[in-house]
Short mmCIF file of the C-alpha atoms (twelve columns), coordinates in Angstrom:
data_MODEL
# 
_entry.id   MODEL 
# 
loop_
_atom_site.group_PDB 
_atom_site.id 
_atom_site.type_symbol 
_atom_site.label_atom_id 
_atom_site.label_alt_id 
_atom_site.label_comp_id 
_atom_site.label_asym_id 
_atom_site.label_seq_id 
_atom_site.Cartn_x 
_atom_site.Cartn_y 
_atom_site.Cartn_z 
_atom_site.pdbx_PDB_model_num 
ATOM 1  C CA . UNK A 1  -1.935  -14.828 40.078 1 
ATOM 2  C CA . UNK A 2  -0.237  -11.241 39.406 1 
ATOM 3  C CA . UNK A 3  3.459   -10.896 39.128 1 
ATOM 4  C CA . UNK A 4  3.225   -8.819  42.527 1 
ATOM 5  C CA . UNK A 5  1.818   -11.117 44.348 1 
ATOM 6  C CA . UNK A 6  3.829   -13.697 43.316 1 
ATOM 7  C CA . UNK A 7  6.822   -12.442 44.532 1 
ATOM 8  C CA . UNK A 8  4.818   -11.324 48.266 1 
ATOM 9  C CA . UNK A 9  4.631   -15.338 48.542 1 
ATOM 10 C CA . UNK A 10 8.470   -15.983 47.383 1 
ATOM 11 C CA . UNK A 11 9.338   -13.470 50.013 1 
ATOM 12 C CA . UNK A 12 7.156   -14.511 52.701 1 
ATOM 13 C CA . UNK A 13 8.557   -18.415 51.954 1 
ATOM 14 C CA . UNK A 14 12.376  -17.187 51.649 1 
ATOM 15 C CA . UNK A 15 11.481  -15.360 55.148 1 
ATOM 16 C CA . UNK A 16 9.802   -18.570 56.298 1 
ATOM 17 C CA . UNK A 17 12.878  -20.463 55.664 1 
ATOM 18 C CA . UNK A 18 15.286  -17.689 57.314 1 
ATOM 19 C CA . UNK A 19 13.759  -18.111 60.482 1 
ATOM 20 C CA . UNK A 20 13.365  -21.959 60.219 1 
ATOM 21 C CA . UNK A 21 16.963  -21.911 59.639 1 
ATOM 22 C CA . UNK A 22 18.142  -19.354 62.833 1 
ATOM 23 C CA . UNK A 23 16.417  -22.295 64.840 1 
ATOM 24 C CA . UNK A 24 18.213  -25.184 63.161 1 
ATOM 25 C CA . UNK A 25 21.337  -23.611 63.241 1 
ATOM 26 C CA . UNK A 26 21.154  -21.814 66.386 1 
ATOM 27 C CA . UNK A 27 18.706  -23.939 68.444 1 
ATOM 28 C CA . UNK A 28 19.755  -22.249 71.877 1 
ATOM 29 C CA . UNK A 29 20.357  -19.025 71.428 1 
ATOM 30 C CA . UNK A 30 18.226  -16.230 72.637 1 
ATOM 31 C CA . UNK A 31 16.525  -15.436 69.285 1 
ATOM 32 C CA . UNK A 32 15.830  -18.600 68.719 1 
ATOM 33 C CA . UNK A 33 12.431  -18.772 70.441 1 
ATOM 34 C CA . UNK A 34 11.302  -15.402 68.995 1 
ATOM 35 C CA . UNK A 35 12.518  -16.798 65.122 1 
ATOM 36 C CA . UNK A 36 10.286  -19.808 65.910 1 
ATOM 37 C CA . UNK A 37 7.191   -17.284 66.315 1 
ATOM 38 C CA . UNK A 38 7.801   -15.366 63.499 1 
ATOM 39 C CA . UNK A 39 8.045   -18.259 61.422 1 
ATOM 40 C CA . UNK A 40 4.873   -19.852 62.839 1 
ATOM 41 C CA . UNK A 41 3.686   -16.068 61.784 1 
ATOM 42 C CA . UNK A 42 4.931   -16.685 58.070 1 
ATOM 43 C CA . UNK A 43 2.882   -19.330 57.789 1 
ATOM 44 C CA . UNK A 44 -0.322  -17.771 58.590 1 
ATOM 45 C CA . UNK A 45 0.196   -15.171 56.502 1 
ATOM 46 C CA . UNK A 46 0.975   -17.796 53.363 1 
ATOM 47 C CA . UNK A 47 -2.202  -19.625 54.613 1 
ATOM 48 C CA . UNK A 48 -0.636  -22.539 55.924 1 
ATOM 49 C CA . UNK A 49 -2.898  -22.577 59.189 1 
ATOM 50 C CA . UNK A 50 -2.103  -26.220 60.190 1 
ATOM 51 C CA . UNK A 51 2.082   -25.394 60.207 1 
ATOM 52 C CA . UNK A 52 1.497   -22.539 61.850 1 
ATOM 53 C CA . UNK A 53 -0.881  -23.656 64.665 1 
ATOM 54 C CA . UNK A 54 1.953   -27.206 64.842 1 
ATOM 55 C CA . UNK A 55 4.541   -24.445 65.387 1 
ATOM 56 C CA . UNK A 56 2.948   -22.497 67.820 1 
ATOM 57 C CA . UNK A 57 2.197   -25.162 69.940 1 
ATOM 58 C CA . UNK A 58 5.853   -26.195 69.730 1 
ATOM 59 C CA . UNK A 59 7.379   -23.060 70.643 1 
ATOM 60 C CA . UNK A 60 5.907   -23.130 74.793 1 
ATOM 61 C CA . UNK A 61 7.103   -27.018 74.590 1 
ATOM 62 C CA . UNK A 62 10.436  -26.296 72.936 1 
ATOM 63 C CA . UNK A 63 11.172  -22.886 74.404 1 
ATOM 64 C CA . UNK A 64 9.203   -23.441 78.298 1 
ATOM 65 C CA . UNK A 65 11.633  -20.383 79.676 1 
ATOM 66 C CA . UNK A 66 11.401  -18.415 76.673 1 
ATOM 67 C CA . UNK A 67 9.763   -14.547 77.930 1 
ATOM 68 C CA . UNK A 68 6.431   -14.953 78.990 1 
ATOM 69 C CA . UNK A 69 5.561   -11.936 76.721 1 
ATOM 70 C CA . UNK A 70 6.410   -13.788 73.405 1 
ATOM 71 C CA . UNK A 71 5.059   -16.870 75.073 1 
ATOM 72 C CA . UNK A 72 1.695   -15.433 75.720 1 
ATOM 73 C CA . UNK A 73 1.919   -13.645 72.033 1 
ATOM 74 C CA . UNK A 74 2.156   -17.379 70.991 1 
ATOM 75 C CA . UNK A 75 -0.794  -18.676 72.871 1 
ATOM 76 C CA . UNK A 76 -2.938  -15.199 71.518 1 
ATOM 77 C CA . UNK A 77 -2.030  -15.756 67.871 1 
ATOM 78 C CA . UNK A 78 -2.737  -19.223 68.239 1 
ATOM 79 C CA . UNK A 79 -6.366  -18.135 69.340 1 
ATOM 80 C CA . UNK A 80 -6.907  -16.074 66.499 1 
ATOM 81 C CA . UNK A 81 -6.013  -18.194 64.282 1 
ATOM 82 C CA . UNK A 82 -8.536  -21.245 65.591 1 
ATOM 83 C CA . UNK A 83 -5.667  -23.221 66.428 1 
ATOM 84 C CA . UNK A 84 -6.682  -26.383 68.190 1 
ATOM 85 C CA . UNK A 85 -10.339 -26.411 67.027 1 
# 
């Protein structure tokens, strides 16, 4: 694997973890359901389909009054990724 890319995937976990920590930490706050989609994001793009597609699915269960525009992001990024099939 090249140095470059290397480091894209240390990034893209450190950024993983950033976001997975902002909903630990601050579980209710405002951000919080908008952190948990762009860490369900971070996964697909590190090819981890199934932690994505578990996180997705948890956001609309976790987050029910979260804006319907990030909620129906989720459900459209779930689609294209297969999730559920």
């Amino acid at each position: 694997m090249s140095t470059a890319k290397t480091r894209i995937l240390l990034d893209a976990d450190q950024i993983a973890r950033t976001f997975a920590e902002v909903i630990k930490k601050y579980p209710k706050s405002g951000r919080a359901p908008d952190a948990m989609l762009k860490l369900a994001q971070s996964f697909m793009g590190m090819g981890q389909k199934t932690e994505g597609c578990t996180t997705l699915g948890a956001l609309k269960v976790k987050y029910p009054t979260a804006q319907k525009k990030l909620l129906d992001l989720a459900v459209k990024r779930a689609g294209e990724a297969g999730c559920g099939k």
